[in-house]
N, C-alpha and C positions, 0 to 999 in steps of 0.2 A: 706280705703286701706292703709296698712303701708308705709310709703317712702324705700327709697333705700339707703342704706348707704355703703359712699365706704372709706377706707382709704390706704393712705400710708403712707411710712414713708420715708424721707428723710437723708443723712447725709451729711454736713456742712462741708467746706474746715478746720474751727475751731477745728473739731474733735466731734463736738456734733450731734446731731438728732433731727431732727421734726418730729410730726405726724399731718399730716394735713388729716381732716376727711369732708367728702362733703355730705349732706345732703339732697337729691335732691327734690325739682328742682333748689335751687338757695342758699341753706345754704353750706357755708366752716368755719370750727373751726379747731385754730391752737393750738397745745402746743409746743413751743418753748424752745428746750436748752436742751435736755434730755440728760446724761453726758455718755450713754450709748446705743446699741440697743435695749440690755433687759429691762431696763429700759423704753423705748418707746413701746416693743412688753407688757410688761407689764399693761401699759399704755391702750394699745388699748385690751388686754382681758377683763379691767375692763368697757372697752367702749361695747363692746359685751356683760356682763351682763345686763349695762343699757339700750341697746337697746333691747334685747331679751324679759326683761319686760315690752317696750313699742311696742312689734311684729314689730320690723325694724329689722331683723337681719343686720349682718356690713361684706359686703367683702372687702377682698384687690383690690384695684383699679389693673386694669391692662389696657392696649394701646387702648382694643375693647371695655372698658365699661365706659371709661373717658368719665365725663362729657362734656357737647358740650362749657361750659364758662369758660372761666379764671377769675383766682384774682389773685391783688397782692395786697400785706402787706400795709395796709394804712400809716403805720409811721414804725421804726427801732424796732424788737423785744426785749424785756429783757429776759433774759436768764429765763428759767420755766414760761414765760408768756401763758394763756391761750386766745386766742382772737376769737373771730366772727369778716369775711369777707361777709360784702355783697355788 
């Protein structure tokens, strides 16, 4: 059975954007620093190819489909950094 993939995308007091993508039951992967929205929406189209070819298709997270766990960031991002949260 495919997992569920949700993302959002967040934007940064900085000026910048994340898209943090939650892999369910307990996968989060971040990419951090995106200098732009398009840039990030961009970002998570290319993520819906690669999921589409592994039959997970990827929605946008919203209030009623968030996952039931939190994460936070094990150490300080660098800007464009790519990370797994488990």
């Amino acid at each position: 059975m495919p997992r569920r993939v949700f993302y959002r995308i967040s934007d940064r007091p900085d000026g910048l954007f994340d898209a943090i993508t939650t892999i369910e039951p307990d996968t989060v992967i971040r990419r951090d620093g995106f200098g732009s929205l398009a840039e990030a929406e961009e970002w998570v189209d290319g993520l819906r190819i690669l999921m589409a070819a592994l039959g997970a298709p990827v929605a946008q997270e919203t209030d009623t489909e968030r996952p039931a766990f939190e994460t936070a960031p094990v150490d300080p991002p660098r800007s464009g950094q790519l990370r797994t949260v488990r």
